[in-house]
C-alpha positions as CSV (number, residue, x, y, z in Angstrom):
1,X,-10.4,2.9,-9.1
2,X,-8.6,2.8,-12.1
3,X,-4.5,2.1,-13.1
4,X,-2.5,0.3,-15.5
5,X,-2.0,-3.3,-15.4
6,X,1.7,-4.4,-14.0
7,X,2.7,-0.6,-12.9
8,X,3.2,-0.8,-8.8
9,X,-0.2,-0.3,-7.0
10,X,1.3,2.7,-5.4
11,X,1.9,4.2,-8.2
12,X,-1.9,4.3,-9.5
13,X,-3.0,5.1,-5.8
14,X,-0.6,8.1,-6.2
15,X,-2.0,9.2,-9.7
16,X,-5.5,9.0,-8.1
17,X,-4.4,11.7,-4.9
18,X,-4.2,8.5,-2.4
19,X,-1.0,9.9,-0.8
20,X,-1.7,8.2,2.9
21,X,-1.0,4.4,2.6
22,X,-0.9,3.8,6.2
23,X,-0.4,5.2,9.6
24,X,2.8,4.3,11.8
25,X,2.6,1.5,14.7
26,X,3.0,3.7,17.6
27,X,2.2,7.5,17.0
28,X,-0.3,6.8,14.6
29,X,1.3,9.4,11.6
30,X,0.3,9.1,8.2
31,X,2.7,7.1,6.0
32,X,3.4,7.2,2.1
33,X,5.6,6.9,-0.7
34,X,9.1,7.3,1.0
35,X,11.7,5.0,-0.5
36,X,10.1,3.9,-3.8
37,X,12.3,0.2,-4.0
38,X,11.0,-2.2,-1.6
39,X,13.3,-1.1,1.5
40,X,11.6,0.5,3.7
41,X,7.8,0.0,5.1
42,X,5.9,3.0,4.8
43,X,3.7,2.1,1.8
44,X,2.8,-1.5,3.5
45,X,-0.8,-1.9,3.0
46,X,-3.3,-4.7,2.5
47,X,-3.7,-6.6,-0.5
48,X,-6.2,-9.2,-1.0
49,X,-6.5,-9.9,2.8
50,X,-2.7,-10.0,2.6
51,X,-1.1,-7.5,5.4
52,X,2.3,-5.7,4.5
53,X,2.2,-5.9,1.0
54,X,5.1,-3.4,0.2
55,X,2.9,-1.9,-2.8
56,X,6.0,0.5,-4.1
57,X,6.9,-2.7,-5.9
58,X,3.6,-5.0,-5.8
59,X,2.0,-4.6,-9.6
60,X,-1.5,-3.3,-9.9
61,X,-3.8,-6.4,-11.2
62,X,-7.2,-6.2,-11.9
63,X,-9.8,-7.2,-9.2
64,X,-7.5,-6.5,-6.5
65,X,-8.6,-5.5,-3.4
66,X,-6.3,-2.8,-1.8
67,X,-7.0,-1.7,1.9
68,X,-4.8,0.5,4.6
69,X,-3.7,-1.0,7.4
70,X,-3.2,0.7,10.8
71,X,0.5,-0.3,12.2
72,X,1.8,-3.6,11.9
73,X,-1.6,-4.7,9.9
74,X,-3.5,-8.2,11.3
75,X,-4.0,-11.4,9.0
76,X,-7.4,-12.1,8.2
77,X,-8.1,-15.7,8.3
């Protein structure tokens, strides 16, 4: 996939048509872009093994590897 270099990750992943960043802890609904600023956690996803990565505010690098997570995400050591 393909974005610009510094612009927030869910900001490429929205350019692309990626408007499901995750799904909610306990109904399981499909989250996205809600607050835009870092406030809220509906665009937490996983970011280089890294759970709840707000990416509204994280900055697109290259070689990252951005996954969903499902609810409160799990820390892969």
């Amino acid at each position: 996939m393909e974005g610009y270099q510094g612009e927030p990750i869910a900001a490429a992943l929205h350019a692309l048509g990626i408007r499901v960043l995750k799904h909610s802890h306990r109904h399981n609904r499909p989250r996205g872009f809600f607050c835009a600023i870092g406030n809220c956690s509906s665009c937490n996803m996983q970011v280089n093994g890294i759970p709840n990565v707000r990416v509204c505010v994280e900055p697109l690098e290259e070689g990252m590897v951005v996954e969903s997570q499902e609810g409160q995400g799990k820390l892969n050591v």
